[in-house]
Backbone as CSV, one residue per row, in Angstrom:
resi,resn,N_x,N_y,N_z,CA_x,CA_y,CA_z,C_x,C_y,C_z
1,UNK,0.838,-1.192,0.000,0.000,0.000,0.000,0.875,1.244,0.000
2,UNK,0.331,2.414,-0.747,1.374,3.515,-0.595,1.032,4.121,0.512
3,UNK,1.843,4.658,1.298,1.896,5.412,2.315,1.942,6.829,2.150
4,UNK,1.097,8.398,3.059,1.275,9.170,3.090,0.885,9.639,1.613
5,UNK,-0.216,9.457,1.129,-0.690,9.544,-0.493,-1.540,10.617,0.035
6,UNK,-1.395,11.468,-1.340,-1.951,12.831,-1.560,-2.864,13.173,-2.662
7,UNK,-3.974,13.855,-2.183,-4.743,14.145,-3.874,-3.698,14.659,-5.275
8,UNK,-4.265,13.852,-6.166,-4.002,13.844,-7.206,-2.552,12.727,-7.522
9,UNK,-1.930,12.273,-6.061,-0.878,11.169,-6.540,-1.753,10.255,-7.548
10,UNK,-0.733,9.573,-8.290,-1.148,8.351,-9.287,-0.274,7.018,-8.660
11,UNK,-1.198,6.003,-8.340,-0.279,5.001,-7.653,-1.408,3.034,-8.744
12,UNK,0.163,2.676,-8.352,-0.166,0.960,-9.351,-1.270,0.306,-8.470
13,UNK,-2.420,-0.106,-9.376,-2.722,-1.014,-8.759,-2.892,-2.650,-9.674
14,UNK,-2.961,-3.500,-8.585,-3.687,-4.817,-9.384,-4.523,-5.133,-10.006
15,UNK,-4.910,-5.100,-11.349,-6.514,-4.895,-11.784,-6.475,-5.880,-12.803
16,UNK,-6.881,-7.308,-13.121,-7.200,-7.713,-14.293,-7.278,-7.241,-15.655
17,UNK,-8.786,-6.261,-14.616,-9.705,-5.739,-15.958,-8.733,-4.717,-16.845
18,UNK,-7.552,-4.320,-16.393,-7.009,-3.188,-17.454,-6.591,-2.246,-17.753
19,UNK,-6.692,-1.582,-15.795,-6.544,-0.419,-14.905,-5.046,-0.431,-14.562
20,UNK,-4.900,0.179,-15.504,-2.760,0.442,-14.556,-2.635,0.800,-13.499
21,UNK,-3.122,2.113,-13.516,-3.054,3.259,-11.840,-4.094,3.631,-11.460
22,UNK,-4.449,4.437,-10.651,-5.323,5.146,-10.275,-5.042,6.765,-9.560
23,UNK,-5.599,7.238,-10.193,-5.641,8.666,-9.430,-6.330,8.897,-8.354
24,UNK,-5.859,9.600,-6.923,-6.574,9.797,-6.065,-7.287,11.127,-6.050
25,UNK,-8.922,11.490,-5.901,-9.356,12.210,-6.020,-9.942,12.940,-5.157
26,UNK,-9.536,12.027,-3.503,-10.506,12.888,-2.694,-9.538,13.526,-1.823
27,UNK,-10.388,14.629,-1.296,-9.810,15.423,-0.995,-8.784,15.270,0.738
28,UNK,-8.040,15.341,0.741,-6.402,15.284,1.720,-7.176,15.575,3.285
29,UNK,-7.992,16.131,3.677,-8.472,15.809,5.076,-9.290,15.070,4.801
30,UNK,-10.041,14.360,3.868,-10.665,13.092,4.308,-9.949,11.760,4.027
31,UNK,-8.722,11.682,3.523,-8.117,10.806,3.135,-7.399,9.381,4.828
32,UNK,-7.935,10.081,5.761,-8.382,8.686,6.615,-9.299,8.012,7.083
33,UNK,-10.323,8.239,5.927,-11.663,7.606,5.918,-11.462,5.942,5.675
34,UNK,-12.396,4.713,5.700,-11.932,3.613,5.106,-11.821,3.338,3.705
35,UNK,-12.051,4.398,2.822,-12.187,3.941,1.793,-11.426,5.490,0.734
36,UNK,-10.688,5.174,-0.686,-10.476,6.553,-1.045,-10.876,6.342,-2.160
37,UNK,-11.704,7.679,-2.788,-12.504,8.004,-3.900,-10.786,8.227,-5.633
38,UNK,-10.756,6.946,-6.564,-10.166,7.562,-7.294,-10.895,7.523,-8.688
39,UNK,-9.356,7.603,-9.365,-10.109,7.649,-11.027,-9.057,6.676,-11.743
40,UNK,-9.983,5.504,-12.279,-9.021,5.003,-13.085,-8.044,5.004,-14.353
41,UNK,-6.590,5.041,-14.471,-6.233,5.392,-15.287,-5.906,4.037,-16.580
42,UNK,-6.178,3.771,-17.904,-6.076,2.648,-18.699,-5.020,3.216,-19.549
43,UNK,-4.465,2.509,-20.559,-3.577,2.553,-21.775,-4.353,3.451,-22.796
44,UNK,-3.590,4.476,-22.982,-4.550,5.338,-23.866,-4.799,5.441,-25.315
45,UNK,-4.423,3.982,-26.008,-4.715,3.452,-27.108,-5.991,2.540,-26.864
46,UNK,-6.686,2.660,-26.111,-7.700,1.480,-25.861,-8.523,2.401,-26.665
47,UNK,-10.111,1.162,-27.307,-10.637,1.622,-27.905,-11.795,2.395,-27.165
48,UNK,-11.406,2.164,-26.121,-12.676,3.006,-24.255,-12.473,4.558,-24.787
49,UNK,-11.605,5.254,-25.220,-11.006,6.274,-24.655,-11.973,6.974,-25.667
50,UNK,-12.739,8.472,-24.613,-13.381,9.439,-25.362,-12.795,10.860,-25.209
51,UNK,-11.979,11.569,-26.007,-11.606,12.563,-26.012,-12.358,13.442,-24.635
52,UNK,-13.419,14.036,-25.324,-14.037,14.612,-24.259,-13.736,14.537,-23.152
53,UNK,-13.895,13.843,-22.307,-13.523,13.011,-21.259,-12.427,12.365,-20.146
54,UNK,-12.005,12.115,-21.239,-10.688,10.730,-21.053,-9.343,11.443,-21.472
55,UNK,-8.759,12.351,-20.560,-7.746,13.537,-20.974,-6.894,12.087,-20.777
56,UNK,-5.495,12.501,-21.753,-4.149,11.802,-21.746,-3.404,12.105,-21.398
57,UNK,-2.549,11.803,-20.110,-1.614,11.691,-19.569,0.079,10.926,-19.499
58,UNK,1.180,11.607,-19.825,2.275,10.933,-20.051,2.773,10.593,-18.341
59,UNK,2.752,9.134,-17.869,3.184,8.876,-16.538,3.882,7.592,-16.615
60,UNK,4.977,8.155,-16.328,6.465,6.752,-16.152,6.803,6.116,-17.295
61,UNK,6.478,6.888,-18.337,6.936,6.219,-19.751,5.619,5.832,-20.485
62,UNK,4.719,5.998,-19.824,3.422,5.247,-20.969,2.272,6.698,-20.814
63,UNK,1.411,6.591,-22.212,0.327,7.133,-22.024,-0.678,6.469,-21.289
64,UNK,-1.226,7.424,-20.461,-2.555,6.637,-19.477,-3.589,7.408,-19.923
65,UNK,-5.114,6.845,-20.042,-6.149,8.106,-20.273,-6.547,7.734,-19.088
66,UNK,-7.168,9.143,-18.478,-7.972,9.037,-17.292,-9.551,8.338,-17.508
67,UNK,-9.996,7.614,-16.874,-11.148,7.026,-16.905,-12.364,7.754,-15.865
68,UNK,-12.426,8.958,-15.911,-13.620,9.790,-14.482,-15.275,8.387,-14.623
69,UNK,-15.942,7.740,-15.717,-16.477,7.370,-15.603,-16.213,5.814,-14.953
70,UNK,-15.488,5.677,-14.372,-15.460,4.417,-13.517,-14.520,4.893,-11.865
71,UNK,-15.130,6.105,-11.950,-14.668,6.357,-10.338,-14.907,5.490,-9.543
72,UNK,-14.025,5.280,-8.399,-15.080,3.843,-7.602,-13.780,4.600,-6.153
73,UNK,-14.826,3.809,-5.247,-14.237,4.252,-3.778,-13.331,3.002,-3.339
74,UNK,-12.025,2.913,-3.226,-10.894,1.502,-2.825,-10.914,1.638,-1.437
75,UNK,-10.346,0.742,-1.082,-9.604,0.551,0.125,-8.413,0.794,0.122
76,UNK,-7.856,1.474,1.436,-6.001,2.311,0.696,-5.233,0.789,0.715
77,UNK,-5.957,0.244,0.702,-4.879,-1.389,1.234,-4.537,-1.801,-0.610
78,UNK,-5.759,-1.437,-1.693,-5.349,-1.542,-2.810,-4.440,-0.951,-3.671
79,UNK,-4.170,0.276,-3.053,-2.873,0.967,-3.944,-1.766,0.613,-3.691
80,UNK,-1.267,0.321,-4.516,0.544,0.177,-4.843,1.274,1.564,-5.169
81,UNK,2.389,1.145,-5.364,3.255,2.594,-5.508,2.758,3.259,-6.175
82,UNK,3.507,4.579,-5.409,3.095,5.893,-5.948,3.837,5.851,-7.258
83,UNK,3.544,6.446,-8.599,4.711,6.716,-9.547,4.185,8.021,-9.953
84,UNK,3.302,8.822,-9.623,3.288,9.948,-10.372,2.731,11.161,-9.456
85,UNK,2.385,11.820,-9.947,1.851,13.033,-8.953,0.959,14.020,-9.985
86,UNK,-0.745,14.330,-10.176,-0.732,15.134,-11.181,-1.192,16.314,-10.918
87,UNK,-0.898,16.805,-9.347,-1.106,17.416,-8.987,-1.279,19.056,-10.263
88,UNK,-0.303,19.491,-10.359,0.084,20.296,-11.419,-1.086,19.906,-12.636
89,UNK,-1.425,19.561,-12.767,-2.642,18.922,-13.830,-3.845,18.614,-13.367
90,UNK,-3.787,19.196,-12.331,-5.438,18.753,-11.011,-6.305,19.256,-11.935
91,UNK,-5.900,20.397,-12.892,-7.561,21.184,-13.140,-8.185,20.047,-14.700
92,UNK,-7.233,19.524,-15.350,-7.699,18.404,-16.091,-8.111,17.407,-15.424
93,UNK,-7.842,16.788,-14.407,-8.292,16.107,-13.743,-9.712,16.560,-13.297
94,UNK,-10.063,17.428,-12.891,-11.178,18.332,-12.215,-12.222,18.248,-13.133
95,UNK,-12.055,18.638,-14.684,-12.138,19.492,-15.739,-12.957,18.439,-16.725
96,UNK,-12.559,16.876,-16.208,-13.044,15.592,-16.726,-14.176,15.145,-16.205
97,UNK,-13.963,14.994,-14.479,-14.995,14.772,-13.864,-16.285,15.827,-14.225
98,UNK,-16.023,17.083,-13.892,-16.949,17.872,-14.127,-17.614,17.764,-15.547
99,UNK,-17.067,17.514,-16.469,-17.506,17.291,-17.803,-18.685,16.029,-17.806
100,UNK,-18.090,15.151,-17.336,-18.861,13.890,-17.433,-20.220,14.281,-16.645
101,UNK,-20.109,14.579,-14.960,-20.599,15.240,-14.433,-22.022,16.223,-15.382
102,UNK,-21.785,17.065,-15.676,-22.373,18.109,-16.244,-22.923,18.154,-17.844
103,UNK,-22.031,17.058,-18.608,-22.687,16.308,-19.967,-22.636,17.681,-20.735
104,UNK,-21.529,18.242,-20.457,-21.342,19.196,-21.908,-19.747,19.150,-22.148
């Protein structure tokens, strides 16, 4: 599990389905709740990926698209290392959700 994780870190997790990382999205005083709100990040050649939406991100050598429509709440016991931080890029991050969110 990563330790001491911050909104907007990007950390590995285990996922079958296809999910490299995940972005953490909730916000840093609630982050010792049991559970943390992220966003999944996939390979951004998949055929999932909707512009609109699904901003692309360069993290640790690969493109990731953000996935805001499969937000889901983890357990911090599921994240693996941290490798990125998108902090600096929060408002795309923001900018996705709200989009999906708001359907324009």
């Amino acid at each position: 599990m990563a330790t001491h994780v911050k909104k907007f870190d990007v950390c590995l997790v285990d996922d079958p389905g296809g999910v490299i990382a995940v972005v953490i999205v909730q916000g840093e005083i609630y982050l010792d709740l049991p559970s943390i709100l992220v966003i999944p990040l996939i390979a951004a050649d998949s055929p999932l990926v909707i512009e609109e939406i699904n901003p692309v991100f360069e993290l640790a050598g690969r493109r990731l698209a953000l996935k805001p429509e499969q937000t889901a709440g983890i357990s911090p016991s599921q994240l693996g290392q941290k490798i990125a931080s998108l902090a600096e890029q929060g408002l795309r991050v923001t900018n996705a959700l709200d989009r999906l969110i708001a359907g324009f």
